[in-house]
Backbone atoms as SQL, in Angstrom:
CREATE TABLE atoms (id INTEGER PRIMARY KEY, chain TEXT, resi INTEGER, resn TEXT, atom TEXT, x REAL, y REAL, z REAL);
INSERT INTO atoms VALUES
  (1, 'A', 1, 'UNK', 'N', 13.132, 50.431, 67.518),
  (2, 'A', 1, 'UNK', 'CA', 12.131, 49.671, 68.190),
  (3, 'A', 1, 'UNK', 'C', 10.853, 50.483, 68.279),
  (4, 'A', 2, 'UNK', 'N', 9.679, 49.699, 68.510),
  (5, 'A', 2, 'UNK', 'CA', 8.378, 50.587, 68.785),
  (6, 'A', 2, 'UNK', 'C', 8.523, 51.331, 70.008),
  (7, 'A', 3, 'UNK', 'N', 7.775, 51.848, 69.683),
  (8, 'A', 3, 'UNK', 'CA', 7.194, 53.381, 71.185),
  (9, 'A', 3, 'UNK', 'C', 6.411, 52.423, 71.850),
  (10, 'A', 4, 'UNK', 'N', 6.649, 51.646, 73.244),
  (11, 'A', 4, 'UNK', 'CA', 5.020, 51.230, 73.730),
  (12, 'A', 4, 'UNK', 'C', 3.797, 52.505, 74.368),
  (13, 'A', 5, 'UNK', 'N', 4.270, 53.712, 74.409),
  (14, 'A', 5, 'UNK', 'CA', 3.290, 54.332, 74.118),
  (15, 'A', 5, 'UNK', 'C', 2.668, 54.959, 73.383),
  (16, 'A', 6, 'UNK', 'N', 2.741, 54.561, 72.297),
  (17, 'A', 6, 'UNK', 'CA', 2.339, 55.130, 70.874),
  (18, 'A', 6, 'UNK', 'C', 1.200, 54.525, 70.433),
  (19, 'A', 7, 'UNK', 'N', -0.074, 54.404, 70.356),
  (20, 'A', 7, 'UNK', 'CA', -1.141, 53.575, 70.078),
  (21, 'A', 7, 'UNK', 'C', -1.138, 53.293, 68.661),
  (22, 'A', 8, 'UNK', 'N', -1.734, 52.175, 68.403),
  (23, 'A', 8, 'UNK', 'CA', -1.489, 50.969, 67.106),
  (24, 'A', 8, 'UNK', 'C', -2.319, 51.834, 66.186),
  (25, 'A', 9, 'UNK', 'N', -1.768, 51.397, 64.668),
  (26, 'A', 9, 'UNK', 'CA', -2.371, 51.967, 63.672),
  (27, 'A', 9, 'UNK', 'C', -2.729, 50.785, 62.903),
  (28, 'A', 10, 'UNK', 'N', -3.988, 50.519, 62.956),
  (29, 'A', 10, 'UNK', 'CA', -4.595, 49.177, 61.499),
  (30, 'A', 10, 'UNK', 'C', -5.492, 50.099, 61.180),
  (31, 'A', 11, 'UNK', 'N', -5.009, 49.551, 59.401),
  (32, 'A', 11, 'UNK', 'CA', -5.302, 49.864, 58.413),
  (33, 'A', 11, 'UNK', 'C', -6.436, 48.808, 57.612),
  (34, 'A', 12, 'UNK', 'N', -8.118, 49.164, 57.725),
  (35, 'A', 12, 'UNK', 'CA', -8.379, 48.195, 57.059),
  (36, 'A', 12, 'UNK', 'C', -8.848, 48.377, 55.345),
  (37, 'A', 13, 'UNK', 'N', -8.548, 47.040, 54.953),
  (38, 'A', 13, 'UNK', 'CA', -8.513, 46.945, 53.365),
  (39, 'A', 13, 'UNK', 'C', -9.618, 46.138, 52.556),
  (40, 'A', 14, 'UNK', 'N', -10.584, 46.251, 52.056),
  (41, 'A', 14, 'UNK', 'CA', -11.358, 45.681, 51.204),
  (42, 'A', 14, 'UNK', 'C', -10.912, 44.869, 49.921),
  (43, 'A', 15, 'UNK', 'N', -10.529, 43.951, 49.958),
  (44, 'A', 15, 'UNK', 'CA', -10.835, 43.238, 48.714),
  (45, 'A', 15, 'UNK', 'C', -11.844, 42.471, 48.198),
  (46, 'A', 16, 'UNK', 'N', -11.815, 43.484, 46.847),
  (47, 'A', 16, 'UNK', 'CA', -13.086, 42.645, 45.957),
  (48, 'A', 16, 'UNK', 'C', -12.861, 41.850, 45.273),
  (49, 'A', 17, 'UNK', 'N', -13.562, 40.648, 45.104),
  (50, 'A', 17, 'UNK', 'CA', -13.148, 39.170, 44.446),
  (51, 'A', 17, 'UNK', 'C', -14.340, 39.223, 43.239),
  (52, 'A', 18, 'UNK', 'N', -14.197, 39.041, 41.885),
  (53, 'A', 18, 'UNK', 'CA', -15.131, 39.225, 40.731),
  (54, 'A', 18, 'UNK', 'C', -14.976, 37.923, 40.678),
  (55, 'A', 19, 'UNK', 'N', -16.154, 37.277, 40.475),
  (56, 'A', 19, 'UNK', 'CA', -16.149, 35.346, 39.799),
  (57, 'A', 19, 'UNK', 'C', -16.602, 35.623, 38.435),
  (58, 'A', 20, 'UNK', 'N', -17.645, 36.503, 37.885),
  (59, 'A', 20, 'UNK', 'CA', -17.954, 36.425, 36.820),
  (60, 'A', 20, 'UNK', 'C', -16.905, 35.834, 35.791),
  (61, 'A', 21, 'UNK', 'N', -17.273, 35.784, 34.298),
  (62, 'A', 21, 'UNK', 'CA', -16.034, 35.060, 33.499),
  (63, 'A', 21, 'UNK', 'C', -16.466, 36.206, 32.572),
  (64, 'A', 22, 'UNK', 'N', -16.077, 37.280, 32.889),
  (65, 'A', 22, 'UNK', 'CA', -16.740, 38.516, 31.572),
  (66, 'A', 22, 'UNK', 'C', -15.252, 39.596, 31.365),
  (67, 'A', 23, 'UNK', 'N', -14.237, 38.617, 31.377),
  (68, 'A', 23, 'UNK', 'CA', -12.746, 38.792, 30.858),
  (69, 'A', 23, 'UNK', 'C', -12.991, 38.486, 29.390),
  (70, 'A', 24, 'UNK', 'N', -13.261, 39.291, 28.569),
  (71, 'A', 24, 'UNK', 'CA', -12.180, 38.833, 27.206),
  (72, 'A', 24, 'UNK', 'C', -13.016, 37.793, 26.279),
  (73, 'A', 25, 'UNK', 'N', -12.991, 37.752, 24.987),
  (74, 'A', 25, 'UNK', 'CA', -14.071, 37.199, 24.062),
  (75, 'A', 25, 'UNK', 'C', -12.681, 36.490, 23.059),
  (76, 'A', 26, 'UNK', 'N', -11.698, 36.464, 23.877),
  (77, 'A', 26, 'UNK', 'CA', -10.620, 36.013, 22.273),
  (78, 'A', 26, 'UNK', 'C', -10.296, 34.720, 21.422),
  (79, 'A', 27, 'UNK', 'N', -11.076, 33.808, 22.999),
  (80, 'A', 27, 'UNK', 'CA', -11.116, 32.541, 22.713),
  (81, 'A', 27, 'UNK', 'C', -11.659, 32.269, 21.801),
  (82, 'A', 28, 'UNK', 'N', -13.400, 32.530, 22.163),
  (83, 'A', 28, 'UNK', 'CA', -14.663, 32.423, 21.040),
  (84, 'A', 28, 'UNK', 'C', -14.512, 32.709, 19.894),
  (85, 'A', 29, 'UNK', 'N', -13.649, 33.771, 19.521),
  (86, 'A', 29, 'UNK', 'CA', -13.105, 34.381, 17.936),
  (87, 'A', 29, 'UNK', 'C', -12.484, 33.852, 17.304),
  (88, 'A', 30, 'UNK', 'N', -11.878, 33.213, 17.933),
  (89, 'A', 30, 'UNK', 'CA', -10.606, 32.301, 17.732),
  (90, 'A', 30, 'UNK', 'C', -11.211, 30.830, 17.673),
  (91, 'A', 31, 'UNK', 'N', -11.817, 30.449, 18.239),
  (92, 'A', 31, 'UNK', 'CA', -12.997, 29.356, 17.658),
  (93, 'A', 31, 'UNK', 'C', -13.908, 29.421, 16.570),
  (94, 'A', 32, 'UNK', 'N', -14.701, 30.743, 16.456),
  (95, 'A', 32, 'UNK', 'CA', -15.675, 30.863, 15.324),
  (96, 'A', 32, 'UNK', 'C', -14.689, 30.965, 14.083),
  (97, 'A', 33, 'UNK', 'N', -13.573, 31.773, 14.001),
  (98, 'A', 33, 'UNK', 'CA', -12.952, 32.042, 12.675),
  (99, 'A', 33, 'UNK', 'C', -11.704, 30.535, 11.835),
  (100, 'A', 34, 'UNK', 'N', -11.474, 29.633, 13.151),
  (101, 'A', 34, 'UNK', 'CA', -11.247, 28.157, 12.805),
  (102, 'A', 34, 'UNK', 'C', -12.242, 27.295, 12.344),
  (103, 'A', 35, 'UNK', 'N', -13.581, 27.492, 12.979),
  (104, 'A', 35, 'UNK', 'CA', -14.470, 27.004, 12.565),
  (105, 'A', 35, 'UNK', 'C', -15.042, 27.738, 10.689),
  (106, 'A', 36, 'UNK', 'N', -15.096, 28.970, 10.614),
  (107, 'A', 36, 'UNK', 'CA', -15.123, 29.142, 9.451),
  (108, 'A', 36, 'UNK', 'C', -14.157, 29.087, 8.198),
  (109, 'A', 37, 'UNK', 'N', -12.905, 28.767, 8.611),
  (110, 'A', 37, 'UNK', 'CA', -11.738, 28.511, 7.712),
  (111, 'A', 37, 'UNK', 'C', -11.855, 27.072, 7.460),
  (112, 'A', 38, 'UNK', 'N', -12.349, 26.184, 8.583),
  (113, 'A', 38, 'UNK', 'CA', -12.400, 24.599, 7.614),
  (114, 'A', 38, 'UNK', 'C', -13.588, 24.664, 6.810),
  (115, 'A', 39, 'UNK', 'N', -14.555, 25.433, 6.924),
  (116, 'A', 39, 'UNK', 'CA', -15.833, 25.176, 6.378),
  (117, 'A', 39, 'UNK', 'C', -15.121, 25.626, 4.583),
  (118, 'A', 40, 'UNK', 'N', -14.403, 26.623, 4.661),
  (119, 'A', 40, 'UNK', 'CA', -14.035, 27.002, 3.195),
  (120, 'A', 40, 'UNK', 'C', -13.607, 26.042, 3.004),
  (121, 'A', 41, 'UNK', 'N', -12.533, 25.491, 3.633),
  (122, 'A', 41, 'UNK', 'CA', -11.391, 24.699, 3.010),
  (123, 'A', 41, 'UNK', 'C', -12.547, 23.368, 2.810),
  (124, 'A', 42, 'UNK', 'N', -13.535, 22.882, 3.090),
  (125, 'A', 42, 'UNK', 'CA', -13.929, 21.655, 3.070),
  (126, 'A', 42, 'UNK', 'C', -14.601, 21.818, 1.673),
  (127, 'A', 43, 'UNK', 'N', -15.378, 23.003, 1.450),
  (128, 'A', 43, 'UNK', 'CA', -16.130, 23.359, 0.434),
  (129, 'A', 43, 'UNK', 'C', -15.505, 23.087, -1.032),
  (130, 'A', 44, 'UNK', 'N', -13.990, 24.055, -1.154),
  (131, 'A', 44, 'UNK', 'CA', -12.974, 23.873, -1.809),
  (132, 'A', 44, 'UNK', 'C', -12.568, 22.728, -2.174),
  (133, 'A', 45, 'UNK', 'N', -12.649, 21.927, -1.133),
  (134, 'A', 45, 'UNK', 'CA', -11.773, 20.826, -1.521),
  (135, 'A', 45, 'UNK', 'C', -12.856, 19.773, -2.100),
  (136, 'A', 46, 'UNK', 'N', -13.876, 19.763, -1.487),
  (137, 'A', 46, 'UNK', 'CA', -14.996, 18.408, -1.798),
  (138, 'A', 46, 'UNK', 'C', -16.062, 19.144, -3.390),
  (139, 'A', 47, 'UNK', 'N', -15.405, 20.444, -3.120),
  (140, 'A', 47, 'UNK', 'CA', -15.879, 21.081, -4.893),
  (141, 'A', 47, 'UNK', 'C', -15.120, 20.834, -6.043),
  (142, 'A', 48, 'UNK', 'N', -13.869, 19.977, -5.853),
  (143, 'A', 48, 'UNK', 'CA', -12.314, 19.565, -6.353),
  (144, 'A', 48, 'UNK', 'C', -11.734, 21.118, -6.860),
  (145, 'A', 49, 'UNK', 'N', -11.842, 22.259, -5.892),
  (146, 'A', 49, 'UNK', 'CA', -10.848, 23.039, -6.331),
  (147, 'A', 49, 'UNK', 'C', -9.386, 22.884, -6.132),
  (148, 'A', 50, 'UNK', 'N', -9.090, 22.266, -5.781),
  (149, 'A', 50, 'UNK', 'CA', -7.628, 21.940, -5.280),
  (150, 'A', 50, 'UNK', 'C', -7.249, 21.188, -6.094),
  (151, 'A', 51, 'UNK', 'N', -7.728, 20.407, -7.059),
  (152, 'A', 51, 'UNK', 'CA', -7.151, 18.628, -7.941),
  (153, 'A', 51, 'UNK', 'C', -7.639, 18.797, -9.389),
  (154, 'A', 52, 'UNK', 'N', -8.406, 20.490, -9.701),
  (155, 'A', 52, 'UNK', 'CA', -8.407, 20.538, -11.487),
  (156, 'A', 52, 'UNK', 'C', -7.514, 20.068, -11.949),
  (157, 'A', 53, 'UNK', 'N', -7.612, 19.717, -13.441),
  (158, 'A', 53, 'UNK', 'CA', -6.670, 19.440, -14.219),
  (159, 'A', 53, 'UNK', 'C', -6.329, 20.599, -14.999),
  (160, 'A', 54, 'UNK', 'N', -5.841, 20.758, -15.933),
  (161, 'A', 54, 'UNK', 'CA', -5.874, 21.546, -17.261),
  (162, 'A', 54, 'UNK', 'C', -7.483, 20.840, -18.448),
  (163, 'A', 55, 'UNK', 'N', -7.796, 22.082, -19.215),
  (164, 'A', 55, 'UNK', 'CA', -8.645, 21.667, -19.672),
  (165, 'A', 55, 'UNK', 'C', -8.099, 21.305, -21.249),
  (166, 'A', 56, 'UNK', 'N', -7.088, 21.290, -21.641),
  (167, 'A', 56, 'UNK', 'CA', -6.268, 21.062, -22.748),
  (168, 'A', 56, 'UNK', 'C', -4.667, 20.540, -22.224),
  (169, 'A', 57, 'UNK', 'N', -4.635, 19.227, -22.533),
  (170, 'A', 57, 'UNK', 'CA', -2.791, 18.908, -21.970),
  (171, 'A', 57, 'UNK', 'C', -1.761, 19.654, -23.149),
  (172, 'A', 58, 'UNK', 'N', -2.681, 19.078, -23.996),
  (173, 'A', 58, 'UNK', 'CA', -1.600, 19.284, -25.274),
  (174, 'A', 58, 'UNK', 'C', -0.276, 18.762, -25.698),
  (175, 'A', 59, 'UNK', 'N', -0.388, 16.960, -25.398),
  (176, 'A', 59, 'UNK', 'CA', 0.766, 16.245, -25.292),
  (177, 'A', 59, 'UNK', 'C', 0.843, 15.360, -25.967),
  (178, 'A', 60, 'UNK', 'N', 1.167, 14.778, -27.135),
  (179, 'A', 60, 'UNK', 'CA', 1.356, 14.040, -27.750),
  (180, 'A', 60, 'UNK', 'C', 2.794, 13.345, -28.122),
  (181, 'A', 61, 'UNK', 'N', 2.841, 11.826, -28.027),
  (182, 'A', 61, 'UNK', 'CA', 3.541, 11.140, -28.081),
  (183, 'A', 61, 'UNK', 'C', 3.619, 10.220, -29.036),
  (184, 'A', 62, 'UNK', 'N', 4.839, 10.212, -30.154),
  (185, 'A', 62, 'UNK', 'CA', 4.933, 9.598, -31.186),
  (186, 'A', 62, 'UNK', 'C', 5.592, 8.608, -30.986),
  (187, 'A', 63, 'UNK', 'N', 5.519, 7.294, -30.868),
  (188, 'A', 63, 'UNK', 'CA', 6.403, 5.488, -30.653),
  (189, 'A', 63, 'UNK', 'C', 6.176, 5.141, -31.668),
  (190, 'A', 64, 'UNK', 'N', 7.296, 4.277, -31.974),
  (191, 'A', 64, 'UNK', 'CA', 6.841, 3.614, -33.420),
  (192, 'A', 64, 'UNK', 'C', 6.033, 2.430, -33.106),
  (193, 'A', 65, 'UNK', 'N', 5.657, 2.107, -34.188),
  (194, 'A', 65, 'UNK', 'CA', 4.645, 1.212, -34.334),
  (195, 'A', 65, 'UNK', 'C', 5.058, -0.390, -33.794),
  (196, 'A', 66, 'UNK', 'N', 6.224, -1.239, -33.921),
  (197, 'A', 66, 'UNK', 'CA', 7.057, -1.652, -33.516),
  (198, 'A', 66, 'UNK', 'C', 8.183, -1.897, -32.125),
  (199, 'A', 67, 'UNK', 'N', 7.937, -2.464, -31.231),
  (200, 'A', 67, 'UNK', 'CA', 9.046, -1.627, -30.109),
  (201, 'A', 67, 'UNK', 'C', 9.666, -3.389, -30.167),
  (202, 'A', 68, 'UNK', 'N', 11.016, -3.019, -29.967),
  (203, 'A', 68, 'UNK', 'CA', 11.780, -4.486, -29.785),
  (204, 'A', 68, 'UNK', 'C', 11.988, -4.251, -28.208),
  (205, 'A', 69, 'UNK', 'N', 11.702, -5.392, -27.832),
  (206, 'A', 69, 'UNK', 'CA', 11.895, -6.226, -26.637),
  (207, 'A', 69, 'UNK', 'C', 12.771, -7.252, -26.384),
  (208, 'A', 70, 'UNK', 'N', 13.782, -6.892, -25.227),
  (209, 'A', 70, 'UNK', 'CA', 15.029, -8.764, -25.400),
  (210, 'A', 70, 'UNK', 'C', 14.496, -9.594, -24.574),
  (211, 'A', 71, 'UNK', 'N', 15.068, -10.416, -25.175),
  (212, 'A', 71, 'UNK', 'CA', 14.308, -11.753, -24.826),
  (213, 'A', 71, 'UNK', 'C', 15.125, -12.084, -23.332),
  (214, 'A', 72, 'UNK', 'N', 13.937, -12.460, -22.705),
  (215, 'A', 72, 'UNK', 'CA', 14.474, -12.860, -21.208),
  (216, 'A', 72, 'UNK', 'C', 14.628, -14.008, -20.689),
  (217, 'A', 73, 'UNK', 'N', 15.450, -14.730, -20.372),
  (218, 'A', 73, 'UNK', 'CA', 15.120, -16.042, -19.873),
  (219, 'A', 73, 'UNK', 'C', 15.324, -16.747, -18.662),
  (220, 'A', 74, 'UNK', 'N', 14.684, -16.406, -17.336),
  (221, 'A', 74, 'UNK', 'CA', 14.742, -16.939, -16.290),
  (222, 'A', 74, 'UNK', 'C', 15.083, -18.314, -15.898),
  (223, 'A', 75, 'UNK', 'N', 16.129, -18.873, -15.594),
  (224, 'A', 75, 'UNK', 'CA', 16.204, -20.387, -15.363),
  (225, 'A', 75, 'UNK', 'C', 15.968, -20.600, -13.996),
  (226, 'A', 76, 'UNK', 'N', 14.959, -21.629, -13.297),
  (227, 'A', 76, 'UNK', 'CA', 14.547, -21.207, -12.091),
  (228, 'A', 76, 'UNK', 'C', 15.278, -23.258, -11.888),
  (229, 'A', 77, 'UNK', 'N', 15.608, -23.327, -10.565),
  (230, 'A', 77, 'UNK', 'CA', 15.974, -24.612, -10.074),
  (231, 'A', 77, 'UNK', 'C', 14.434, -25.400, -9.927),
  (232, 'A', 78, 'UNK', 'N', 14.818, -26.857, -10.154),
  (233, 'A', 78, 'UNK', 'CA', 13.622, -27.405, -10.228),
  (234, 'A', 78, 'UNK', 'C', 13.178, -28.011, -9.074),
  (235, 'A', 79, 'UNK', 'N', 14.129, -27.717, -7.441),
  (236, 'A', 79, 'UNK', 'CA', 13.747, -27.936, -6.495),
  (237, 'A', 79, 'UNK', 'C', 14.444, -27.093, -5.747),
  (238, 'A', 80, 'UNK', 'N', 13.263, -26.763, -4.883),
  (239, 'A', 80, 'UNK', 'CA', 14.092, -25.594, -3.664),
  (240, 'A', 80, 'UNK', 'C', 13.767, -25.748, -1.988),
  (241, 'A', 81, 'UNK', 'N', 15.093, -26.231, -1.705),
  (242, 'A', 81, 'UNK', 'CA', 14.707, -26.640, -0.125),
  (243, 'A', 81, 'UNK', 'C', 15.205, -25.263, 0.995),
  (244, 'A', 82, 'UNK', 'N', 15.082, -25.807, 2.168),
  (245, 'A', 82, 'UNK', 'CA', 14.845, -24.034, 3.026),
  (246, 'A', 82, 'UNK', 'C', 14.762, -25.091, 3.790),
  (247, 'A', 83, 'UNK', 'N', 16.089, -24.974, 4.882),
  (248, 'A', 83, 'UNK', 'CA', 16.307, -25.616, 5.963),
  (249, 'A', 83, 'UNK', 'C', 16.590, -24.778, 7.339),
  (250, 'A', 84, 'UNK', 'N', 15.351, -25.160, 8.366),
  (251, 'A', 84, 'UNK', 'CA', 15.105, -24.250, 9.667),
  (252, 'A', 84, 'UNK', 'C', 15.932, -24.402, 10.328),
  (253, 'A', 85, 'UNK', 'N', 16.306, -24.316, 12.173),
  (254, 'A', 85, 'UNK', 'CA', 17.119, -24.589, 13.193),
  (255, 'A', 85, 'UNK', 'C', 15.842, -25.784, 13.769),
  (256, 'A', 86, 'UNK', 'N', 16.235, -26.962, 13.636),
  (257, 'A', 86, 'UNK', 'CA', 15.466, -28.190, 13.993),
  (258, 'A', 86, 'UNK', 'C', 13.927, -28.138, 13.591),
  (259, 'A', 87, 'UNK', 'N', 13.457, -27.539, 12.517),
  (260, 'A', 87, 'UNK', 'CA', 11.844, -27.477, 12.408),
  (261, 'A', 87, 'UNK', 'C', 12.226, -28.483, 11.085),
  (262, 'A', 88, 'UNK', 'N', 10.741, -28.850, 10.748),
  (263, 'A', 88, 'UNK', 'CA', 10.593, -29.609, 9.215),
  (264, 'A', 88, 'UNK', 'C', 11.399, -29.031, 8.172),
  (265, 'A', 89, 'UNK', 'N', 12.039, -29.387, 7.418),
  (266, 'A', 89, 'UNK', 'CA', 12.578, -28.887, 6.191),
  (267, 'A', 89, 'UNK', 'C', 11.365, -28.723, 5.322),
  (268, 'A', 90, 'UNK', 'N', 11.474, -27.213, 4.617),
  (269, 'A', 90, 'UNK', 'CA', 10.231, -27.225, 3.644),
  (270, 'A', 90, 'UNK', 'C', 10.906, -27.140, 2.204),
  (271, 'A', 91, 'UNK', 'N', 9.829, -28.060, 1.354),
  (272, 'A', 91, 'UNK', 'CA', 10.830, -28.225, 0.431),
  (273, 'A', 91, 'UNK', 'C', 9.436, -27.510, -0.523),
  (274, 'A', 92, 'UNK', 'N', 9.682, -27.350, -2.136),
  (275, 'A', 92, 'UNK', 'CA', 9.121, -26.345, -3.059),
  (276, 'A', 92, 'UNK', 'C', 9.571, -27.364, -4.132),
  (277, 'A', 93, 'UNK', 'N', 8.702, -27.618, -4.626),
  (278, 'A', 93, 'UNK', 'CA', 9.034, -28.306, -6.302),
  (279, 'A', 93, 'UNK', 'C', 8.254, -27.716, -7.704),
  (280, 'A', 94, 'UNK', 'N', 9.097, -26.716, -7.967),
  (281, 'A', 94, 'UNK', 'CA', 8.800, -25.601, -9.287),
  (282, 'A', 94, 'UNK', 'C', 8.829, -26.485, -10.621),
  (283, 'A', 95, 'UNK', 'N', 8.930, -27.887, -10.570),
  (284, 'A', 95, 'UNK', 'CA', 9.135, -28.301, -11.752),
  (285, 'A', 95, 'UNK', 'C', 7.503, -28.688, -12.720),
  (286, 'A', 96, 'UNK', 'N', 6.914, -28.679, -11.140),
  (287, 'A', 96, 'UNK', 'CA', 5.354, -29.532, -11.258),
  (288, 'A', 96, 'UNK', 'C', 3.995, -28.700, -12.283),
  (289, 'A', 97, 'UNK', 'N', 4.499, -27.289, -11.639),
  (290, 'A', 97, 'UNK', 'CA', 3.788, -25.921, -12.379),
  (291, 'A', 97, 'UNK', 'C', 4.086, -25.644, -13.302);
């Protein structure tokens, strides 16, 4: 327990509070050097370095002159109905075209 005859000891303490914002530049760097990486990349890209071609393919393709094709023959119905849950029946008549 305390001494009540022992006289009190306070201790006083200063704290200093800084508001300035003069912590640290890492943000800004980190902004300017994003900002200069799209500027390349935009340059690059709208200069079409990214989408050259070759300046020689060197590809040639020999088909004969001739190509057989089979013959196809679609038989389509000459009426086509399409029946809803109680709406109009819509009907299609392919024969007319």
């Amino acid at each position: 327990m305390t001494d009540p005859d022992r006289e009190t000891v306070r201790e006083e303490r200063t704290t200093v509070v800084h508001t300035d914002s003069g912590g640290g530049g890492g943000g800004l760097i980190a902004v300017v050097v994003l900002i200069l990486v799209l500027l390349v990349m935009g340059f690059l890209f709208f200069r079409g370095s990214f989408n050259r071609t070759a300046d020689q393919v060197g590809l040639n393709v020999n088909l004969p002159s001739k190509i057989e094709v089979p013959n196809v023959n679609v038989k389509m119905p000459s009426k086509i109905e399409v029946k809803t849950d109680g709406a109009a029946t819509a009907t299609s008549n392919t024969a007319s075209k």
